[in-house]
C-alpha positions in Angstrom: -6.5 10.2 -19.6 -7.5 7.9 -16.8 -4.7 4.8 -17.4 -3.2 2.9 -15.1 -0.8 5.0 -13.3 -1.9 6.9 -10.2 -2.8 10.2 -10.4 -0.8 11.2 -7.7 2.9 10.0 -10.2 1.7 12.7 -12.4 0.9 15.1 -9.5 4.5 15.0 -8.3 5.8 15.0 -12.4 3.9 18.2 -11.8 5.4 19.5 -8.9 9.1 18.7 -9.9 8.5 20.4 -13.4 6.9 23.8 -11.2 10.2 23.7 -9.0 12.3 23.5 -12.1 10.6 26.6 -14.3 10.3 28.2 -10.9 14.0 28.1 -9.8 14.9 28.9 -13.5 12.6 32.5 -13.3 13.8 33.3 -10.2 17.8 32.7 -11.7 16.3 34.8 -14.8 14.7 37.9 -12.4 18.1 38.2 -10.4 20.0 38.8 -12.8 17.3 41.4 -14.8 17.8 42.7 -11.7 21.0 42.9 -10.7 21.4 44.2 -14.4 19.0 47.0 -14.1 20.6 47.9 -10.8 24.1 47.8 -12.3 23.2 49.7 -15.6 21.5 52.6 -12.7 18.7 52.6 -14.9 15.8 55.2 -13.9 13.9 54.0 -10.8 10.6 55.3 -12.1 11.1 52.6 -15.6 12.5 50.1 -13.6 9.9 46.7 -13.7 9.0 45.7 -10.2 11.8 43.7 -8.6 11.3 40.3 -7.1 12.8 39.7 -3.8 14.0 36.3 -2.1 11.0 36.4 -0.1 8.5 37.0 -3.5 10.1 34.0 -4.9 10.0 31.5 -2.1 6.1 33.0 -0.9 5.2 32.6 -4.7 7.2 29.3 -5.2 5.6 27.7 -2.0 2.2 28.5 -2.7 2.0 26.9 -6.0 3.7 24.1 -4.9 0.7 24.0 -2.4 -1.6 24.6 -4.5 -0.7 21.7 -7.1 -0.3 19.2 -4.1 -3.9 20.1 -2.9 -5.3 19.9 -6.9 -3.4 16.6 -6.7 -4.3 15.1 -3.7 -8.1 15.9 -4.0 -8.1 14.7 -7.6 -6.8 11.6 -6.1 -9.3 11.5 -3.0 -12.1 11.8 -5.6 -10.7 9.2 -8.0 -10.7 6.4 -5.1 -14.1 7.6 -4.0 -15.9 7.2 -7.3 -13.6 4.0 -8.3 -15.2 2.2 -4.7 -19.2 3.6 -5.6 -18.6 2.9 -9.1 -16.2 0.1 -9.7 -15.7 -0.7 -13.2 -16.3 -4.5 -14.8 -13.3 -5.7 -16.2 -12.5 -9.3 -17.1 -8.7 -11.0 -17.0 -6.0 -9.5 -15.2 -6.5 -5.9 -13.7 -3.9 -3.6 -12.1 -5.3 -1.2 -10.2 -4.8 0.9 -7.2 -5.6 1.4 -3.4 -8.8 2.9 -2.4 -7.2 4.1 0.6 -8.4 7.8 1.4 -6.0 8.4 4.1 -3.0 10.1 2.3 -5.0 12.5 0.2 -7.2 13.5 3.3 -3.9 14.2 5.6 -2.6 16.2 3.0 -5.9 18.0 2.5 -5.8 19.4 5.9 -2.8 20.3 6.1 -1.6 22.2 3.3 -5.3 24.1 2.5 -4.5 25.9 6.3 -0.8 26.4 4.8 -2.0 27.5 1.6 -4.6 30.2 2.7 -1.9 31.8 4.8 0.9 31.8 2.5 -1.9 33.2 -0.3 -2.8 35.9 2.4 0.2 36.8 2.9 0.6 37.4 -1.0 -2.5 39.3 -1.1 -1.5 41.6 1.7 1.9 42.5 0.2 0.1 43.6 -3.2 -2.1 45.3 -1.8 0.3 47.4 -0.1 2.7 47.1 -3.6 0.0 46.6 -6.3 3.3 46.5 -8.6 4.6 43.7 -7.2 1.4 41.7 -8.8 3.1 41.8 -11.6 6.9 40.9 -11.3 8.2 37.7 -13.2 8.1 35.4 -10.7 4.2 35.6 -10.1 3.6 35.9 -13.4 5.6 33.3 -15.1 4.1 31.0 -12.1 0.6 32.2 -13.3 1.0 31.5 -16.9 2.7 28.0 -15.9 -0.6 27.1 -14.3 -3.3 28.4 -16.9 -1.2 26.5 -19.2 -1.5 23.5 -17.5 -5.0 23.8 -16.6 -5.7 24.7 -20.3 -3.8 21.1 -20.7 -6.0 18.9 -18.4 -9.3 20.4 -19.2 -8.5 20.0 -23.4 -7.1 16.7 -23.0 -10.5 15.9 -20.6 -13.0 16.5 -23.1 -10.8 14.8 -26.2 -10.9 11.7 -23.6 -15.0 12.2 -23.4 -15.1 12.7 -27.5 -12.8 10.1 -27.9 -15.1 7.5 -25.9 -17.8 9.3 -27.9 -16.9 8.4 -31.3 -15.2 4.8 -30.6 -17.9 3.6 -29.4 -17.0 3.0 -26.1 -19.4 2.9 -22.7 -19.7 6.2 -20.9 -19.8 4.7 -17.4 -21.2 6.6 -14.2 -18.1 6.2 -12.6 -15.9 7.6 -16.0 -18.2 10.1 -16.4 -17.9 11.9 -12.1 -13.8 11.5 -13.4 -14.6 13.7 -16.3 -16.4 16.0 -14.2 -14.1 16.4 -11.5 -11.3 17.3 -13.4 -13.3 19.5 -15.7 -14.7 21.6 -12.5 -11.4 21.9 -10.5 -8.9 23.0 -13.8 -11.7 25.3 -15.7 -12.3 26.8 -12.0 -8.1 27.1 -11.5 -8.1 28.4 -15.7 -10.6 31.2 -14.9 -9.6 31.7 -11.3 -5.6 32.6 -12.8 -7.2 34.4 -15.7 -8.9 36.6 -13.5 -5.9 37.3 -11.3 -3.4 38.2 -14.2 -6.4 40.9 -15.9 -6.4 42.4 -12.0 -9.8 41.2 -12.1 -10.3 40.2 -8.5 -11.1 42.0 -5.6 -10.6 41.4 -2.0 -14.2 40.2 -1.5 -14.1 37.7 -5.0 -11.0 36.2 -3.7 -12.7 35.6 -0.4 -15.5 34.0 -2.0 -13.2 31.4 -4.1 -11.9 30.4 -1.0 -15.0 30.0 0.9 -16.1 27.8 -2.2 -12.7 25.7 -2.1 -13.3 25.1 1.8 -16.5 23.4 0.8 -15.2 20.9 -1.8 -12.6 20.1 0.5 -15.1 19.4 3.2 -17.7 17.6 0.9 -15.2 15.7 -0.7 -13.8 14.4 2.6 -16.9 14.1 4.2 -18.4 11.6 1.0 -14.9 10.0 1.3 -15.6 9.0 4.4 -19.3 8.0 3.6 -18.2 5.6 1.1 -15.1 4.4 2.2 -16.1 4.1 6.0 -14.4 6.2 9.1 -10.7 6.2 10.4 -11.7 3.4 12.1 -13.3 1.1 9.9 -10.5 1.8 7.5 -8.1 0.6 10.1 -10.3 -2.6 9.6 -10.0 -3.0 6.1 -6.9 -2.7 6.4 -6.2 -5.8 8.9 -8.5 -7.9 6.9 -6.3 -7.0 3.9 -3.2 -8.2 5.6 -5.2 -11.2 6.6 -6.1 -12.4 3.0 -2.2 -11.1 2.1 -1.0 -13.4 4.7 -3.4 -16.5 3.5 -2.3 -16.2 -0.2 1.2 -16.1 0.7 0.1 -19.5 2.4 -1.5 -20.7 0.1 1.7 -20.3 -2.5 3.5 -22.0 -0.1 1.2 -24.7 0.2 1.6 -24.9 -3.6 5.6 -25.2 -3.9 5.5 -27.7 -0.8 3.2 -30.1 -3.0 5.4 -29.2 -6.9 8.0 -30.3 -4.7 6.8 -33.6 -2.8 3.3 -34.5 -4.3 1.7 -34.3 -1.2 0.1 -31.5 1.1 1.9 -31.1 4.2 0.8 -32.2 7.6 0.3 -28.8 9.0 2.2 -25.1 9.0 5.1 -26.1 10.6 5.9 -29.0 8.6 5.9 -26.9 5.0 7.8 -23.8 7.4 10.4 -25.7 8.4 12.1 -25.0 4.3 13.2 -22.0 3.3 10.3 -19.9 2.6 8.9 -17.3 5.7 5.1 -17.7 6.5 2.9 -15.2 8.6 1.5 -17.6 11.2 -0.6 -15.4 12.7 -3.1 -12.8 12.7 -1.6 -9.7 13.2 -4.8 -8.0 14.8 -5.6 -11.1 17.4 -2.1 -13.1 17.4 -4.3 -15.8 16.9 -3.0 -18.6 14.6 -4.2 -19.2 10.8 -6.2 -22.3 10.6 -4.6 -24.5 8.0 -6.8 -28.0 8.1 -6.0 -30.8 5.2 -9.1 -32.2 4.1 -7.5 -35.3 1.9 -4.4 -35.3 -0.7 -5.4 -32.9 -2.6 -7.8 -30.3 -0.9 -7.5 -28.1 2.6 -8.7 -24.9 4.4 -7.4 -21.7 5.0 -9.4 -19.7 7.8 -9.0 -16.8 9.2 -11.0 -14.0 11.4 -12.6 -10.8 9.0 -13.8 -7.7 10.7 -16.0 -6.4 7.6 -17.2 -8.6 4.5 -15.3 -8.0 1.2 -17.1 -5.6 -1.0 -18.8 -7.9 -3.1 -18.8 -4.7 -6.3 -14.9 -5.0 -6.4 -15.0 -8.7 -6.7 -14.1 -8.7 -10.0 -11.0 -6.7 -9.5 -9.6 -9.3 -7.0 -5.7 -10.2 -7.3 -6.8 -13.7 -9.2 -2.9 -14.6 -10.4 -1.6 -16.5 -7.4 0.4 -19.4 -8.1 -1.4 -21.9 -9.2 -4.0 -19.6 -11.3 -7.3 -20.1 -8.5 -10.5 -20.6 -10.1 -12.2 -18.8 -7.1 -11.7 -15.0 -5.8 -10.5 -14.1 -2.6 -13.5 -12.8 -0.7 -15.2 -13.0 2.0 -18.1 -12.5 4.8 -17.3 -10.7 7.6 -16.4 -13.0 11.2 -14.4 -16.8 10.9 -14.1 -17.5 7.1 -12.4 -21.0 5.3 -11.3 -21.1 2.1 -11.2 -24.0 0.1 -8.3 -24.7 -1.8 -7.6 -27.8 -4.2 -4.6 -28.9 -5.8 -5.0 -30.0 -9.5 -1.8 -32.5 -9.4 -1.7 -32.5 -13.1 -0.6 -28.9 -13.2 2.5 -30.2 -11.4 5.5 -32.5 -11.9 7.3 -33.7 -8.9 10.3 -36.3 -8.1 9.5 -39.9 -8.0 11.2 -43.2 -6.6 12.7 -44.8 -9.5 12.8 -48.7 -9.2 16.2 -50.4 -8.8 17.6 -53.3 -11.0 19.3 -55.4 -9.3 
């Protein structure tokens, strides 16, 4: 339930699949149509008809509302994975805890959302027929069904862990949680709407409460993942360390190949391999210092210390496999590196008989 792949792959699997069943009701609703209108059938048996405009209002919030379900999913995921970082040992593949995508959606589509949803409500409540025309409907049952997916498939996960014997973590367990409150609310929310269940002031209330969680959630995002700012940090610092391990790779093939360490950066860059040089915040040079044959430094400047919790998810399969992790305190930095020359094989004078 929570593997590897980002939530937001499936989100989109999502998406695509709604735009596919949705084009393929509104293909199926034309023609009833057209048929009905053909066939001059009485006026007063005729099923409410779905216009162009039903089918792209209905279509659009949907799609809307999935990206939002999504995207919060995913804004909650990366909070909870950066508070509660799970252990793991060997390699790891995980992904960014960046916050910024799911929050720009967020705020933009909930606005879009809300008016295209108004504009639903109004129409119905001028048409109440309309409410129930095949193009809402079939878009209604679409979601309960896959709501009634998630939430199933979300406590099999928890019985599952259960029963195997495997640790219920604080951070698996908020996952659980979060997608157990947002698709049982969306299950009884859609219920509700195809019984005619809610009023004007109920639907009010659900999006009051769905205002909220968007708020709280972006608001504790930003509590645990810092502000705009400090994310713009991070994010330097990460192209700093990116920059020194591609470095330190080249460091590597420069010795495989000569069986010794090169002088300085612009003796290993003058091959064929491109090295950052410099820091991309301060255009200030990395420090690359050899210490003796075999061992050198890598420095660079760090805005913010590296989060000591998601140590053990570092990238820890550069070339040659590193012993140590790529962290690091915030301000000027050196990491020691050293060569193990009997990992590597490289060309050697062979004597001349003469």
């Amino acid at each position: 339930m929570f593997g590897y792949l980002p939530f937001v792959f499936y989100l989109y699997l999502i998406i695509f699949f709604v735009i596919v069943i949705g084009i393929i009701i509104g293909i199926v609703a034309f023609i009833i149509n057209r048929n009905r209108k053909t066939n001059n059938m009485d006026p007063n048996q005729m099923k409410p008809k779905a216009s162009a405009k039903d089918f792209f209002l209905n279509l659009g919030a949907f799609i809307a509302l999935y990206t939002l379900v999504g995207n919060l999913v995913s804004l909650l995921f990366n909070v909870i994975n950066t508070a509660y970082p799970k252990v793991v040992s060997g390699y790891n593949y995980f992904g960014s805890s960046s916050i910024s995508w799911p929050v720009a959606t967020l705020v933009v589509l909930f606005p879009i959302f809300l008016v295209l949803m108004w504009i639903l409500e109004r129409q119905y409540r001028v048409e109440p027929e309309m409410q129930s025309n095949l193009i809402h409907r079939g878009l209604t049952y679409i979601t309960l069904f896959i709501s009634g997916l998630i939430v199933a498939g979300d406590l099999i996960t928890v019985i599952y862990y259960f029963i195997d014997g495997q640790e219920l973590t604080t951070g698996f367990i908020l996952k659980v949680l979060v997608l157990l409150v947002i698709f049982t609310s969306l299950f009884v929310y859609f219920i509700s709407d195809i019984r005619g269940k809610l009023t004007r002031n109920s639907r009010m209330a659900w999006r009051f409460i769905s205002a909220i969680i968007l708020i709280v959630s972006i608001v504790w995002g930003f509590a645990v993942l810092g502000s705009p700012r400090t994310q713009r940090l991070m994010k330097y610092d990460e192209q700093k360390v990116s920059d020194l391990q591609n470095i330190n790779n080249q460091v590597t093939s420069y010795y495989s190949r000569t069986g010794a360490l090169p002088k300085n950066i612009e003796e290993m860059s003058n091959g064929n391999y491109y090295i950052a040089k410099t820091d991309p915040q301060s255009q200030k040079a990395y420090e690359y210092v050899k210490v003796n044959d075999t061992t050198y430094n890598l420095c660079a400047e760090f805005n913010k210390a590296s989060d000591d919790k998601n140590a053990a998810n570092s990238n820890v399969y550069d070339y040659p496999y590193r012993n140590s992790i790529w962290t690091h305190p915030a301000g000027r930095y050196c990491f020691n590196e050293t060569i193990n020359p009997n990992l590597y094989s490289y060309p050697k004078a062979v004597p001349m008989n003469y």
